[in-house]
N, C-alpha and C positions, 0 to 999 in steps of 0.2 A: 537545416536540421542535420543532426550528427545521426547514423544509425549503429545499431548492433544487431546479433544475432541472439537469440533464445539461448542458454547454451547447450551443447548436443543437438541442435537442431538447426536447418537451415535458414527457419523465420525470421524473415528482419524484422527490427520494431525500432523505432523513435528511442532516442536516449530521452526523449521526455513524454512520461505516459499521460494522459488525461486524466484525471480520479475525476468520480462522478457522483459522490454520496452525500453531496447537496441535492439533487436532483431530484422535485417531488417534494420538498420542504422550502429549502430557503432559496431554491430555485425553481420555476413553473418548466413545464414541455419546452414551451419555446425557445425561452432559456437555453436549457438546458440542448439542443438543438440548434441556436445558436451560437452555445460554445463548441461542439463538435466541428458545428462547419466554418469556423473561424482556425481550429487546430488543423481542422485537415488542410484548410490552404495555407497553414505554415510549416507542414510536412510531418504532423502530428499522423503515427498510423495505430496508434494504440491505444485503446482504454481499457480502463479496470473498475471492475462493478461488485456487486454482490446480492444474495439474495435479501440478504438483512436492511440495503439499502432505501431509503434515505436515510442518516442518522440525525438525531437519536432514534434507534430502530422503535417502532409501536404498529400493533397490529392493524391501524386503520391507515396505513401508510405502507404496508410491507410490501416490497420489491416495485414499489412506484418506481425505482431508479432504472430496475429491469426492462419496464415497461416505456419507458421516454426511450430508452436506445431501442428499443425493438421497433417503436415506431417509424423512431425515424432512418432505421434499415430499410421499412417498407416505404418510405416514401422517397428515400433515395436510389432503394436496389444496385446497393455497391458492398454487401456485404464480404465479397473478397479483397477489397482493399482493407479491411482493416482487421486487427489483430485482437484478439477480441478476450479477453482474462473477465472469469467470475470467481464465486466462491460460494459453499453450505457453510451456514452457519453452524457454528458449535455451540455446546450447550452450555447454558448459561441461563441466569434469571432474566437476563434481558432478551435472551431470544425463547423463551417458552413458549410465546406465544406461536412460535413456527411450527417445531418439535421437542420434545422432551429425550431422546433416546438416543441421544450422541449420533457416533459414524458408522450405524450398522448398515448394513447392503440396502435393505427396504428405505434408510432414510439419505443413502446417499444418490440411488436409483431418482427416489421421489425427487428430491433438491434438484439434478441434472435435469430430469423431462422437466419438472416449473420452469428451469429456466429457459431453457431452449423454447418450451412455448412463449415465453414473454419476450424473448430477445427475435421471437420471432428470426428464429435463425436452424437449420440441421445440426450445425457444431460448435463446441467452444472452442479457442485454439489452446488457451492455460486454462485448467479448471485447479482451486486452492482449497485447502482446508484453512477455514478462516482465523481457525486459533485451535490450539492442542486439547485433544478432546481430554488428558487429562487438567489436573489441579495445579499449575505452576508457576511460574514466575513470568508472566505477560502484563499487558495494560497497565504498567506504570508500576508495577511489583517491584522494588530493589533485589528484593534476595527471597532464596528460597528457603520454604519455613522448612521443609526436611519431614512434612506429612506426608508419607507415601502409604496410607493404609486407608485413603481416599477410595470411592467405587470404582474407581477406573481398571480394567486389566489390559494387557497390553494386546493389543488388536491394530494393531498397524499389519501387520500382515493381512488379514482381511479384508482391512481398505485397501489395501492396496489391490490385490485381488479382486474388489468390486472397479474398480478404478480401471484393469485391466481389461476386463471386460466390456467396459464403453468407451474405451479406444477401442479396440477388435471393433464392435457396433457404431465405430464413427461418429459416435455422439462429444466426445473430445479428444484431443491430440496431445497432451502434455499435462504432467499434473506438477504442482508446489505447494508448497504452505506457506504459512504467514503465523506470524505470532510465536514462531517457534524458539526453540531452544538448543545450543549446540547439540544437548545428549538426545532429546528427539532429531534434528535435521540427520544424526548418524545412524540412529535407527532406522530411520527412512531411507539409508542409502544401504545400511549395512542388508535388507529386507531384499535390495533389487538385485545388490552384488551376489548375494548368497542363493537367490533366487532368479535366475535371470529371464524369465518370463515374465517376472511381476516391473513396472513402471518406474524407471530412474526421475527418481524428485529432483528437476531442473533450475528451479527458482524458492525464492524463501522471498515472501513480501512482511517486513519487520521495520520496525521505525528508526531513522536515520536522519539526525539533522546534526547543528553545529552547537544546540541544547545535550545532544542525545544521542553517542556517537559508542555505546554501549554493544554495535555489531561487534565493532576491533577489535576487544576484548579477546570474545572462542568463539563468533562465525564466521570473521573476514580471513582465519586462515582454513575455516571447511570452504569459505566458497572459490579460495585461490587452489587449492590442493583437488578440491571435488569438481571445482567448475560448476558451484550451485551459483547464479546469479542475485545479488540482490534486487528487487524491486524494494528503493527507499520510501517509505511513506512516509506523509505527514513533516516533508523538508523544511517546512517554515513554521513547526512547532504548531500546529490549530493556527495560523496567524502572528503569531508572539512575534518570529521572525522577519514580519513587515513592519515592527515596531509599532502596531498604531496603538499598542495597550502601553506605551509609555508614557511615564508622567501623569501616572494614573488613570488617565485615557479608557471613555470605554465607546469606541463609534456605535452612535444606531443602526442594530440591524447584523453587529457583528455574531460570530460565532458566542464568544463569551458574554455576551450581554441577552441575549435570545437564552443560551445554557451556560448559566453560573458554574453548575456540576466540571463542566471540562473546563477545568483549573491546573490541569498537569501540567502546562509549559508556562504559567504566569507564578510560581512560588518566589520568595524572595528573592533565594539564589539565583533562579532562572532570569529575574527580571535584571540580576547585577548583573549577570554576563549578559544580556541584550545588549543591556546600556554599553557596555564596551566592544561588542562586536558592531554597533549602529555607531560608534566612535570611529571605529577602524575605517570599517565604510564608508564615513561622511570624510574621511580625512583625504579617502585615496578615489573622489568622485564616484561611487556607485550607489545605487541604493541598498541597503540592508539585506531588501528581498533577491536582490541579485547576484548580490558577493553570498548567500546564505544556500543558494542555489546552483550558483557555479562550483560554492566547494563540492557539495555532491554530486553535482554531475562527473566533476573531477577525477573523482574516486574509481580504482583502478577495478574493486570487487561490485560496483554499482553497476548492473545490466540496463535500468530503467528507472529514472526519478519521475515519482508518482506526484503530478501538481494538480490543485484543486483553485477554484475558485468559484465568488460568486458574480462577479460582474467581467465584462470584458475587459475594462482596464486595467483588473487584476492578473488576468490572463493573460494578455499581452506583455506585460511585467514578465510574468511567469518565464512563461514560452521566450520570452528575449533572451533568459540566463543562459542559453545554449550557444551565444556570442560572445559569452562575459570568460575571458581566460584571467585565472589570479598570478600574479607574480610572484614569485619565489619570496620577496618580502612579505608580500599578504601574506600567504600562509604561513610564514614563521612568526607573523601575528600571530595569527589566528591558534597555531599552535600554545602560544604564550598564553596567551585568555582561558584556553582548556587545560594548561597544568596547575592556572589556577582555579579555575571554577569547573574543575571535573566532572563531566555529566550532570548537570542540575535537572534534570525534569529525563528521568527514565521512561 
C-alpha cells in the first residue's frame, strides 16, 4: 500500500480509501465486516461513511452503514488504527426523511452525536458536508442554471463555527466537503484565512473518474495552490468502469439492475468511451478496472481514491490498482479518448 498524509495534517491514510455505502442493502454486516478486514490486511487504514448511508438512502435503512462499522470497532477494539471520515447529510428530497433544516448548529450538533453513537466511537478523524447546502451544480448537473434567488443565505461561516467547536470538544479533528464547487470550496477557505480560529477545509470528496474528470477544469488548481486534497469518488463510474454493463449487459444483482435511476455513467456517450478505454486496457494486458483506477490514483491533486465494492473479488480487483503504474503511452491514450469523448457522465 502506497500512503499520504490528510493535507495540513500529520494523519496518514491509504491512497485507497474503503467506501462503504453498500453496507446494510446490497451488502449484509458480515459482509460488510468482511470487506474491512480483508482491506486492512492489505494496508487499507481508511474508510469513508455517512449518515445517509446505505444508498439509495430510505428511512427504514438510515445509517445502517454507520452502524455495521461501529460494530465492528467494538468487536475489534482497534479504533485507533484506523482513519475514520463521515458526513451530514444535506438537504434534499431524498434526505427529508433525516432533517429538513440544512447546516444550522442544532442540525449539525444532532448529525455528529448520531454518529459517533453508531460508529460507536469518541471521534471522527474527517467530518464532511456531504453536498452544498445551497442550490447548484452537483450530482450529475452540467452547468449552473444562474438561480441564485433560491432559500439558501450564506452561512458557511456559521458552520464553520459549529464545526469549530467539536474539534475544541474533540468530537472531530478535521473538516471537508464533498459535492462542492470551486466558488464554495473558496468560500470555505476564504472563511478560515480571514478568520483564523474558524477550521481550514482540508479535503473536498467530489467525483473523479476517466468518465468524469470535471475536478481539472477549477478545483485541481484550488487543491494544488490551497493544498485541499481530493478524496475521488465513484472511480469506476457506479461500476460502468468494470465494463460489465457492456454490450448491453446487465449482471444480476448489479448496481444498475437493482436501480435503474443511477444511469449517470451508462449514457450513450459514456458507454462509447468505455468501449475504448476497455480497448486500451485489453490491448496493453490489464483489466479496465485497473487501468480506470491506477489513472486516479495517479493523479498528483488526488489524496485518497474512494473504492467500493460488493463482493471480495471485486475488492481485491480494486485494492490491486495501487500496483498497476501506467506508462507514459497509456496515458497519451488515455488522453486521446477524453479529447475526444470529453467528460460524458458529469
Amino acid at each position: 500500500m502506497i500512503y499520504t498524509n490528510l493535507p495540513h495534517t500529520d494523519i496518514e491514510v491509504s491512497k485507497i480509501c474503503l467506501g462503504t455505502m453498500t453496507w446494510g442493502n446490497q451488502n449484509t454486516e458480515a459482509e460488510g465486516h468482511e470487506q474491512i478486514n480483508f482491506a486492512v490486511d492489505k494496508g487499507i487504514n481508511f474508510l469513508d461513511t455517512a449518515e445517509l448511508y446505505p444508498i439509495p438512502a430510505h428511512k427504514d435503512r438510515y445509517a445502517a452503514t454507520e452502524k455495521i462499522i461501529g460494530n465492528w470497532f467494538k468487536k475489534n477494539g482497534n479504533r485507533e488504527d484506523i482513519v475514520l471520515a463521515s458526513k451530514i447529510a444535506g438537504k434534499a428530497e431524498m434526505s427529508k426523511f433525516i432533517r429538513t433544516t440544512g447546516f444550522t448548529r442544532e442540525s449539525i450538533i444532532e448529525a455528529v452525536e448520531g454518529s459517533l453513537g453508531r460508529l460507536q466511537t469518541d471521534y471522527i478523524d474527517l467530518y464532511q458536508l456531504h453536498w452544498p447546502d445551497r442550490s447548484t451544480n452537483y450530482f450529475g448537473q452540467r452547468g449552473f442554471t444562474n438561480d441564485i434567488t433560491d432559500y439558501w443565505e450564506d452561512n458557511i461561516h456559521q458552520v464553520l463555527e459549529t464545526l469549530r467547536d467539536l474539534i475544541r470538544e474533540g468530537k472531530i479533528r478535521h473538516v471537508g466537503v464533498s459535492n462542492e464547487t470551486p466558488w464554495g470550496m473558496m468560500r470555505f477557505l476564504e472563511e478560515s484565512k480571514v478568520h483564523g480560529t474558524l477550521p481550514r477545509t482540508i479535503t473536498v470528496q467530489n467525483p473523479y473518474s476517466l468518465l468524469n474528470r470535471l475536478f481539472e477544469v477549477g478545483m485541481s488548481e484550488i487543491s494544488a495552490r490551497e493544498q485541499v486534497g481530493l478524496l475521488a469518488y465513484s472511480p469506476l463510474g457506479f461500476g460502468a468502469l468494470s465494463g460489465k454493463y457492456l454490450g448491453d449487459r446487465m449482471p444480476e444483482g448489479s448496481r444498475l439492475a437493482l436501480f435503474p435511476n443511477y444511469s449517470r455513467y451508462v449514457g450513450a456517450t459514456a458507454v462509447e468511451a468505455t468501449k475504448k478505454y476497455y480497448e486500451l486496457a485489453q490491448a496493453n494486458g490489464l483489466t479496465l478496472a485497473q487501468m480506470s483506477l491506477a489513472f486516479v490514483n495517479s493523479r498528483s491533486f488526488v489524496t485518497s481514491t474512494i473504492i467500493g465494492a460488493t463482493t471480495l473479488r471485486q475488492l481485491e480487483e480494486n485494492i490491486g490498482s495501487i500496483d498497476v503504474t501506467l506508462s507514459d503511452d497509456i496515458l497519451k491514450e488515455i488522453e486521446a479518448i477524453q479529447n475526444l469523448i470529453p467528460n460524458p457522465a458529469p
